[in-house]
C-alpha positions as CSV (number, residue, x, y, z in Angstrom):
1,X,3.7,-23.8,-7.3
2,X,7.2,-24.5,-8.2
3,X,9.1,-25.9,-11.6
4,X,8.5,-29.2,-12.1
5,X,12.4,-31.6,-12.0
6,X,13.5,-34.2,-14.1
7,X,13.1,-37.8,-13.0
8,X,16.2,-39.3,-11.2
9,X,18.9,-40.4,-13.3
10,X,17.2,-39.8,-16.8
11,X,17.9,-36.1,-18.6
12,X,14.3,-35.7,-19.3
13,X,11.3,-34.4,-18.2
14,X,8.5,-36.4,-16.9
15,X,5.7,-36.3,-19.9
16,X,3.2,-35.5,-17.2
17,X,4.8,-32.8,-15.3
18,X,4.4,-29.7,-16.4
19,X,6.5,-26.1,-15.5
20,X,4.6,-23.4,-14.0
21,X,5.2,-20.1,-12.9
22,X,5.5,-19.8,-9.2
23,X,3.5,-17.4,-7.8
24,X,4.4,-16.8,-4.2
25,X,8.3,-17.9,-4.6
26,X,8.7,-15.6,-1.3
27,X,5.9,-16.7,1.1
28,X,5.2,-14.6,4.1
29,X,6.3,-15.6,7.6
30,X,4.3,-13.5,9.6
31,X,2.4,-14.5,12.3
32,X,0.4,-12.2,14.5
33,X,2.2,-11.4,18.0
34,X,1.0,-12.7,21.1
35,X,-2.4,-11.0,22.6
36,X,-5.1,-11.6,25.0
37,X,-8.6,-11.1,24.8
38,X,-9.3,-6.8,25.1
39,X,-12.2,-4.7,25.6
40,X,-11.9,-1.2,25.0
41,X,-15.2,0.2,26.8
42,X,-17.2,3.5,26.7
43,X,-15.0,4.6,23.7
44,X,-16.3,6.9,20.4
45,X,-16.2,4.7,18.0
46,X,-15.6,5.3,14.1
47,X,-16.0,1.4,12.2
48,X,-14.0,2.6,9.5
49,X,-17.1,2.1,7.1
50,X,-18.8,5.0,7.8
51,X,-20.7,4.5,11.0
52,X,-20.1,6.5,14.4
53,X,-20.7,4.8,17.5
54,X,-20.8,6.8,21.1
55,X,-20.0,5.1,24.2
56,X,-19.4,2.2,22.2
57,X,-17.2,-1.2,23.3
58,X,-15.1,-3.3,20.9
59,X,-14.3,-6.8,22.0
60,X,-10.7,-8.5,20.4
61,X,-10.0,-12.5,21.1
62,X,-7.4,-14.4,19.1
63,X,-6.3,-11.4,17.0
64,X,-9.9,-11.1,15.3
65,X,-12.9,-8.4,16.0
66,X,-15.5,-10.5,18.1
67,X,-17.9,-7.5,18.8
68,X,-18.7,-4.2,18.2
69,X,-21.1,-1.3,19.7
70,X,-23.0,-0.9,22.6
71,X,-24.1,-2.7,25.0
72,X,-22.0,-5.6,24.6
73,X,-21.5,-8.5,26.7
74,X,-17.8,-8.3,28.1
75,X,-15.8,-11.2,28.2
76,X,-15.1,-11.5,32.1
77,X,-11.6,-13.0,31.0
78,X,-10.8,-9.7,28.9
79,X,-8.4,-7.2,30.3
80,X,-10.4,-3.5,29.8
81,X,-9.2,-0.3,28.5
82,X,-11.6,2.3,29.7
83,X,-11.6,5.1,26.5
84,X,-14.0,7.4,27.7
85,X,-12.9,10.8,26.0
86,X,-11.3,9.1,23.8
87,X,-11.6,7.7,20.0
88,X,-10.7,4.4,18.1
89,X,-10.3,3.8,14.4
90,X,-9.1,1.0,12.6
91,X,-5.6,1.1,11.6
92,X,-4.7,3.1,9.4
93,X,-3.6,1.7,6.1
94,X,-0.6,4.2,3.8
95,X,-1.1,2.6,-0.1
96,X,2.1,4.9,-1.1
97,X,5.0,4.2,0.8
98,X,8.9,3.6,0.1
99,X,9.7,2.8,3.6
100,X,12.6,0.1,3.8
101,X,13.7,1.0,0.2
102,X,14.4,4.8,0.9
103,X,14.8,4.5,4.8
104,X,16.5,6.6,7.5
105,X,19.1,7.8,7.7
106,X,18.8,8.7,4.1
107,X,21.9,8.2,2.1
108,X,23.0,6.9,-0.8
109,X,24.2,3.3,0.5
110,X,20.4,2.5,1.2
111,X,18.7,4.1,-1.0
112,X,17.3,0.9,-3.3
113,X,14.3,2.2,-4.4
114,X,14.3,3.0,-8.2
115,X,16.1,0.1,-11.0
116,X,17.0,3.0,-13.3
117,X,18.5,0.4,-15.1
118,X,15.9,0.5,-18.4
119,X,12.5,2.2,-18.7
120,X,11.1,-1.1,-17.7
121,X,12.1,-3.3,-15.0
122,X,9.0,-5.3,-14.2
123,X,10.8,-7.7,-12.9
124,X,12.5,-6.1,-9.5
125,X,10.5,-6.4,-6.3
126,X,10.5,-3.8,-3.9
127,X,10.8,-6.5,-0.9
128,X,14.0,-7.3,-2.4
129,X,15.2,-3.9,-1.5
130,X,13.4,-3.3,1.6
131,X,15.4,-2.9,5.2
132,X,13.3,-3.8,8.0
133,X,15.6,-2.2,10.5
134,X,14.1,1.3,9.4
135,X,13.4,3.3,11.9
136,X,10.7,5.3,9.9
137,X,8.4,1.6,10.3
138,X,8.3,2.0,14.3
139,X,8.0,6.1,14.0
140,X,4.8,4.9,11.6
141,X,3.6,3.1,14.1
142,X,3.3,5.8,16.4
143,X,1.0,7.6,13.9
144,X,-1.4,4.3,13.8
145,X,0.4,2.8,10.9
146,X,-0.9,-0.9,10.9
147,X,-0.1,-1.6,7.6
148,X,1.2,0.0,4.4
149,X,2.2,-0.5,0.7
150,X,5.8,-0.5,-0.1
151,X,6.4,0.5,-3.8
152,X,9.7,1.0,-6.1
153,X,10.1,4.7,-6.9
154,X,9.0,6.5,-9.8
155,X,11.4,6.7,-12.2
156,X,10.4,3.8,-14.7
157,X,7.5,3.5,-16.9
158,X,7.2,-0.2,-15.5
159,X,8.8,0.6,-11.9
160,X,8.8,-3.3,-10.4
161,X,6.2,-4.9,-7.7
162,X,4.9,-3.3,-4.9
163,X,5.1,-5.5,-1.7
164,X,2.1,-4.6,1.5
165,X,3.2,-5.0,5.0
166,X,1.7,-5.1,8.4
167,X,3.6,-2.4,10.3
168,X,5.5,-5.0,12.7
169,X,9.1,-5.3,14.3
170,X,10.8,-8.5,12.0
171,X,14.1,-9.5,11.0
172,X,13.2,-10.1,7.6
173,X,10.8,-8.6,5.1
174,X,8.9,-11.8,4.8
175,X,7.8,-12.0,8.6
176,X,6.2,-8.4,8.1
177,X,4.6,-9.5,4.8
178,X,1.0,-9.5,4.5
179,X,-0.7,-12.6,4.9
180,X,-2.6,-13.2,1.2
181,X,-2.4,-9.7,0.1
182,X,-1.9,-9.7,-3.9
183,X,1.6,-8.3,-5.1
184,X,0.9,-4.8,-7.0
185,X,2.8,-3.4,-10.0
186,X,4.2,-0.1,-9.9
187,X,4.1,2.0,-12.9
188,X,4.5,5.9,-13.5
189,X,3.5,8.6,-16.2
190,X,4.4,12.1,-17.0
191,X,7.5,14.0,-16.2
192,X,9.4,11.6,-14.0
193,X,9.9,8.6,-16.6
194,X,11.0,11.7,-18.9
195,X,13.4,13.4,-17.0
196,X,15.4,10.1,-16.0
197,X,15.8,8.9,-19.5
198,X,15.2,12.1,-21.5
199,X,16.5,15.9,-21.7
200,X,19.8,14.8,-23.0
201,X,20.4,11.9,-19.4
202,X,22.1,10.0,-22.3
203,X,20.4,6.6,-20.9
204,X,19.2,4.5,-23.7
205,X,19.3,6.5,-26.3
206,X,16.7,5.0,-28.8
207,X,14.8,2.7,-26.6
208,X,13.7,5.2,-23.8
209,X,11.1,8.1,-23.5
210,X,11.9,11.3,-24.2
211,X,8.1,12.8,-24.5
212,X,4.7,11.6,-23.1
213,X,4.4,10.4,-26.8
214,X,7.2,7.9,-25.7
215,X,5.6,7.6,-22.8
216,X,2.5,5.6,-23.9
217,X,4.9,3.9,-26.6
218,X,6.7,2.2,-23.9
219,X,3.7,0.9,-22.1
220,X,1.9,-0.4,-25.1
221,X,5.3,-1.8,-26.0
222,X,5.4,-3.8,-23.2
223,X,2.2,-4.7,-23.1
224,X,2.2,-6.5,-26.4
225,X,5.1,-8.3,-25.2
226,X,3.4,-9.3,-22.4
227,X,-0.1,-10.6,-24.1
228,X,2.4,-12.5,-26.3
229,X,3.6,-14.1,-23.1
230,X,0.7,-14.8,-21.8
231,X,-0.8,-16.8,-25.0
232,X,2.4,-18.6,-25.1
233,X,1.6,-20.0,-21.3
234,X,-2.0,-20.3,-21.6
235,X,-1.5,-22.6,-25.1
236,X,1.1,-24.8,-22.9
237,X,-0.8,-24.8,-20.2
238,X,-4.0,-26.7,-22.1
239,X,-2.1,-28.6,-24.8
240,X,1.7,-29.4,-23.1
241,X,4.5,-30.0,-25.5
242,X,7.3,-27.2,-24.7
243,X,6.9,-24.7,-22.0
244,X,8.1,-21.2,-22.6
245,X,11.1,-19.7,-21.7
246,X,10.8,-18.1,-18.0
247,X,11.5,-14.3,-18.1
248,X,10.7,-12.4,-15.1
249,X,10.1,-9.1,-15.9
250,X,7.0,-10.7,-18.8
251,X,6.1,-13.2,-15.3
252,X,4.9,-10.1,-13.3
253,X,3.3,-8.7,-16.6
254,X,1.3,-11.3,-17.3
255,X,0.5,-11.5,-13.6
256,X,-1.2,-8.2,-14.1
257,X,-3.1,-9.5,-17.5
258,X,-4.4,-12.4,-15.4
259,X,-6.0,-10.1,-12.6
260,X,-3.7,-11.6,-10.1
261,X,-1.3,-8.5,-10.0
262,X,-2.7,-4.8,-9.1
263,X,-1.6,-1.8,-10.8
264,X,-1.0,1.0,-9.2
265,X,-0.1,3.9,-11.3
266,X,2.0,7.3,-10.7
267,X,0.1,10.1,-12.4
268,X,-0.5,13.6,-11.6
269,X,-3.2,15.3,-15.0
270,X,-6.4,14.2,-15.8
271,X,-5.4,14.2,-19.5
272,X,-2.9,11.5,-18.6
273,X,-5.0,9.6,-16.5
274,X,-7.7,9.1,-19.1
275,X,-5.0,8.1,-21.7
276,X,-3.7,5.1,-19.2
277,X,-7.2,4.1,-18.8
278,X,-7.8,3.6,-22.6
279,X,-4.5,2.1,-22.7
280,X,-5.6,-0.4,-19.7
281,X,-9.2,-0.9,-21.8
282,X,-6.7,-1.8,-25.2
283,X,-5.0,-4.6,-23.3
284,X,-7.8,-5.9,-21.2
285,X,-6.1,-4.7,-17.6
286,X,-7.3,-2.6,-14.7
287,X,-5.9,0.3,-12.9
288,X,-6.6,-0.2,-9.7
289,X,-5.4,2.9,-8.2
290,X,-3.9,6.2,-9.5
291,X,-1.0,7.8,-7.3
292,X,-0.4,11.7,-6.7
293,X,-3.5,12.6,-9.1
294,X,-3.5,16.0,-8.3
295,X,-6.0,16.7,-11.0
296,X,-8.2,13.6,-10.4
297,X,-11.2,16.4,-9.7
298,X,-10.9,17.2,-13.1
299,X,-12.5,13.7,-14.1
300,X,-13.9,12.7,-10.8
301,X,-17.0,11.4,-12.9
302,X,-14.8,9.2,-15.1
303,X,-12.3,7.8,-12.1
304,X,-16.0,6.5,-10.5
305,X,-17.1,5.3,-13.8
306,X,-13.9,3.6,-14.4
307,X,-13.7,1.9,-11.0
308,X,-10.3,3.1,-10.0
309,X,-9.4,4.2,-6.2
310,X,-7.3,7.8,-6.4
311,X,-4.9,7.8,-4.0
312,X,-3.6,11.6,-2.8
313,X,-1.9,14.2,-0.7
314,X,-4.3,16.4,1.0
315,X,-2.1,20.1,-0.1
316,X,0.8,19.3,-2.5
317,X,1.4,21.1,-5.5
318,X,3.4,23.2,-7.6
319,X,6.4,21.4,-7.0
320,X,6.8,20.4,-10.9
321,X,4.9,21.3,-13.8
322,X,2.5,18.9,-13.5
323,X,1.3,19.0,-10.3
324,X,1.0,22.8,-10.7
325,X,-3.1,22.8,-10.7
326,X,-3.6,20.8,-7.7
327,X,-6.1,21.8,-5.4
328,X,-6.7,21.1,-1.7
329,X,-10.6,20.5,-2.1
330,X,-9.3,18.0,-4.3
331,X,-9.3,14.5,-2.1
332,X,-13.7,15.9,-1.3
333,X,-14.4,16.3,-4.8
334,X,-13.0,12.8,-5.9
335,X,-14.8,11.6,-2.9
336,X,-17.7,13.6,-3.5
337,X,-18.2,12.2,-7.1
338,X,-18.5,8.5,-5.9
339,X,-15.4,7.1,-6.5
340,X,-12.6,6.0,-4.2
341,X,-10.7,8.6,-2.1
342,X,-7.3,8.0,-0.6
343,X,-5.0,9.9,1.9
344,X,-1.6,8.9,1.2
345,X,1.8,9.5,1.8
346,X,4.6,9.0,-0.5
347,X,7.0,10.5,3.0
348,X,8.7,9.1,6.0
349,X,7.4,12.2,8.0
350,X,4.0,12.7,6.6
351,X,3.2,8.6,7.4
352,X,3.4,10.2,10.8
353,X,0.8,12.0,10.6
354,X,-1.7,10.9,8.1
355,X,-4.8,11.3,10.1
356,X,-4.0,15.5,10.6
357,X,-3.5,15.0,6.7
358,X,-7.0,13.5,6.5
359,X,-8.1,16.2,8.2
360,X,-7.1,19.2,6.3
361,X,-8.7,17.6,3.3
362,X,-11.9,16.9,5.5
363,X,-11.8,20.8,6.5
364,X,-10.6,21.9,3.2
365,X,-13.8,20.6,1.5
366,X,-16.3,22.0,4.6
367,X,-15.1,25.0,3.2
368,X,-16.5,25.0,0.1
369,X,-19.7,23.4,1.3
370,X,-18.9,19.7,1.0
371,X,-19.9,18.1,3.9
372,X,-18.6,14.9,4.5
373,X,-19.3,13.2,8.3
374,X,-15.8,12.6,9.4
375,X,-17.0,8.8,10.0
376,X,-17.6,8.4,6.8
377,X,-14.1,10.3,5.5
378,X,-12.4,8.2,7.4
379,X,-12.8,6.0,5.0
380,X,-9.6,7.7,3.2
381,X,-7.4,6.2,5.6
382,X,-8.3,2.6,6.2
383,X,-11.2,0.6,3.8
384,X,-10.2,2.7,1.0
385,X,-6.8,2.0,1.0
386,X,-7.5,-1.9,2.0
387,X,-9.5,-2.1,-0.7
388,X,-6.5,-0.3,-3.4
389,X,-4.5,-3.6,-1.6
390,X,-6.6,-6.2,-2.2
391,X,-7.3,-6.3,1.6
392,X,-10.6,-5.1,2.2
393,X,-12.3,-8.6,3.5
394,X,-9.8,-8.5,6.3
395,X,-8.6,-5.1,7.5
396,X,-9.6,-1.7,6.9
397,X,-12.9,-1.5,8.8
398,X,-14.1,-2.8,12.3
399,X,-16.5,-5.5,12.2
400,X,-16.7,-9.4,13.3
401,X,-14.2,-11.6,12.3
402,X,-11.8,-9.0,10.7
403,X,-8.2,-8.6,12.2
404,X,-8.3,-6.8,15.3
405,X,-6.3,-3.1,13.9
406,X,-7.0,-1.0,15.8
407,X,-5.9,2.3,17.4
408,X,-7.2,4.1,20.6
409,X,-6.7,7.9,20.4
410,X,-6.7,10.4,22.9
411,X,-9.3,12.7,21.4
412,X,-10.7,13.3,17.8
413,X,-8.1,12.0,15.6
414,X,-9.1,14.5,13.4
415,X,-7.9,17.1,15.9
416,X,-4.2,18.1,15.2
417,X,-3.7,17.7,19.0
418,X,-5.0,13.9,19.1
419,X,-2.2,11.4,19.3
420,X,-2.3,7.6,19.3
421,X,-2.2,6.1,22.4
422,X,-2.5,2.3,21.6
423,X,-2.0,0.6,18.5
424,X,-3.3,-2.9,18.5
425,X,-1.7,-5.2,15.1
426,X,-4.0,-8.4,14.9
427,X,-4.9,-7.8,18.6
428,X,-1.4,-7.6,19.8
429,X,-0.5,-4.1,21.5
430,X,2.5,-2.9,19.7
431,X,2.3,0.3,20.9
432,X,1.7,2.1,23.9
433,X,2.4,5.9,24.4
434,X,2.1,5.6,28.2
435,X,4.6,2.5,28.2
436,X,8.1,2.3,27.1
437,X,8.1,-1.4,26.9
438,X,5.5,-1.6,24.1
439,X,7.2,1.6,22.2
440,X,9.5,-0.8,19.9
441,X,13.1,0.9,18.6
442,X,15.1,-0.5,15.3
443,X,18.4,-2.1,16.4
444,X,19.8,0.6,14.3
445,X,18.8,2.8,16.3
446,X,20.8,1.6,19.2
447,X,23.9,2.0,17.7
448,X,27.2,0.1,19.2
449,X,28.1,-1.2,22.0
450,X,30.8,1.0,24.4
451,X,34.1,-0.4,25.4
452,X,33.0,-0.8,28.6
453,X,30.0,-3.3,27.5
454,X,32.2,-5.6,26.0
455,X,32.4,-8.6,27.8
């Protein structure tokens, strides 16, 4: 949608046009590489959902999943990739990331990932900031990386929208864009928001959280802004007569109060958690996912009764106050309790190895006697996190008609010796560990030409 114009050569509006707020002002670009039809034969297959197939085949045509399982027919037109000893997964999907807005090399000239301009800055958009020449995307890729969530940091209340990619070379932000994935909202509780505009950081003195008491001010704050917003649009959009006056950061706000936006939601205790939720009941939004959660075991019962995914490290803690009582059983216990478990990031070097991150979470939780299949844990890393996105009916499991991400591994992937050796992006091999013409490398990375190249 776009704002309506004025009529040529007269200073007023049509009567029967009406201004709207556009929704997808930066549409994505992407399309899917070129690919051929594959079958990957006599493979151990986990769907992503779940289910554990052995000596299974997986057919690809046209960037979809045609089949999956055993005894399949083969398309006698596909080329074949014989994975006996080996494993495939879907892609693996990171919810938490801040490549392209804290990229490599990290310094100070590219780091665009927090507006600590105000306590709330709803209306920055992390795509705006995001360099798709960093070379942590391609070094992601390498670690089955098909797609990932791109977020502002943490330092707001109200960080700005979150932005998901499919993990492919572009040069622009919009060709890696996700095809019809909602935008998300980034927002973020406890002692970050605090220590950037408290403990004496002289930064809007006033009008700025000092305390988690100011905290929860500021989001109900803006919140009540935002409602105001909204019934401001919603009257002109059913009776006309003046349209309101655009503001960005209140657009992306009342995105979120019209379920068209996602929040996903920076908090580490499970006291703090359970206030955001009755603060999300209050204005009639959702919390789709909270971030870090360290102590989500603490109120595994309530994330499950809620509805909201919990995305997590599998070992951090102790780094700040409140993340000192996290637990490594904690990412099983969530899991455990019904609700929706996530293995994230929130690194450039830990996105390159999510699946051994899985996997200490996985063994973590065998310790203490809970028992998870590891078909059905790998649900952490892909359908889990697709459905935190948005996602879910298209990626994030393998199964007819959903796009063909997929990675071939050389052994268990659960195994901290098992490394990707294909990774297919909507059927298109993007990378090959055994060939250097399908191992893509940033232009930064090349650096400048010699003298002697100059021509």
């Amino acid at each position: 949608m776009a704002l309506a114009v004025t009529a040529c050569g007269d200073d007023k509006s049509d009567s029967n046009d009406k201004v709207s707020i556009p929704t997808d002002p930066f549409p994505s670009t992407y399309s899917a590489y070129p690919n051929e039809p594959v079958a990957i034969i006599n493979a151990t297959i986990m769907d992503g959902a779940g289910t554990l197939i052995e000596d299974g085949t997986l057919t690809m045509r046209d960037g979809k999943i045609v089949a999956i399982g055993r005894d399949i027919k083969l398309p006698p037109d596909a080329i074949q990739i014989d994975a006996a000893g080996r494993w495939v997964t879907p892609g693996i999907i990171d919810n938490h990331s801040h490549l392209g807005v804290y990229p490599s090399p990290s310094v100070s000239a590219l780091s665009d990932g927090n507006e600590i301009s105000a306590p709330v800055t709803a209306n920055v958009w992390s795509e705006h900031g995001i360099w798709p020449q960093d070379p942590g995307f391609t070094r992601a890729l390498a670690g089955g990386i098909t797609s990932l969530q791109v977020l502002p940091g943490s330092a707001n209340l109200i960080g700005g929208r979150g932005v998901t990619l499919k993990n492919v070379p572009s040069r622009t932000v919009q060709g890696m864009k996700f095809p019809g994935a909602p935008y998300s909202l980034k927002m973020a509780c406890g002692e970050n928001p605090k220590r950037v505009y408290g403990y004496g950081s002289g930064r809007y003195p006033g009008g700025a959280p000092y305390s988690r008491m100011g905290n929860i001010a500021g989001y109900r704050a803006a919140w009540i802004k935002a409602a105001d917003y909204k019934r401001k649009w919603d009257k002109y959009e059913k009776s006309g007569g003046e349209p309101p006056t655009r503001d960005l950061e209140l657009d992306t706000l009342k995105g979120v109060l019209d379920g068209d936006i996602l929040v996903h939601m920076h908090c580490y205790r499970a006291d703090e958690m359970a206030q955001i939720m009755d603060v999300s009941k209050e204005f009639g939004y959702k919390v789709t996912a909270f971030h870090h959660a360290v102590e989500a075991y603490k109120i595994a019962d309530k994330l499950a009764e809620y509805g909201a995914c919990t995305s997590m490290w599998a070992d951090w803690w102790g780094f700040k106050m409140e993340a000192y009582d996290g637990i490594k059983e904690n990412i099983p216990m969530v899991h455990k309790a019904g609700a929706c478990a996530i293995v994230h990031s929130d690194s450039d070097i830990g996105i390159q190895r999510l699946n051994q991150e899985a996997a200490k979470a996985w063994a973590d939780g065998k310790k203490v006697g809970i028992d998870i299949p590891e078909e059905e844990a790998w649900q952490w890393l892909s359908l889990n996190p697709a459905k935190s996105l948005g996602i879910d009916g298209k990626t994030g499991s393998l199964a007819p008609g959903k796009m063909a991400d997929v990675v071939v591994w050389s052994g268990n992937p659960f195994s901290v010796y098992t490394k990707a050796d294909q990774v297919f992006i909507d059927g298109a091999l993007m990378y090959d560990r055994f060939d250097a013409a399908h191992r893509p490398v940033s232009d930064f990375e090349l650096g400048q030409p010699g003298e002697g190249d100059l021509k």
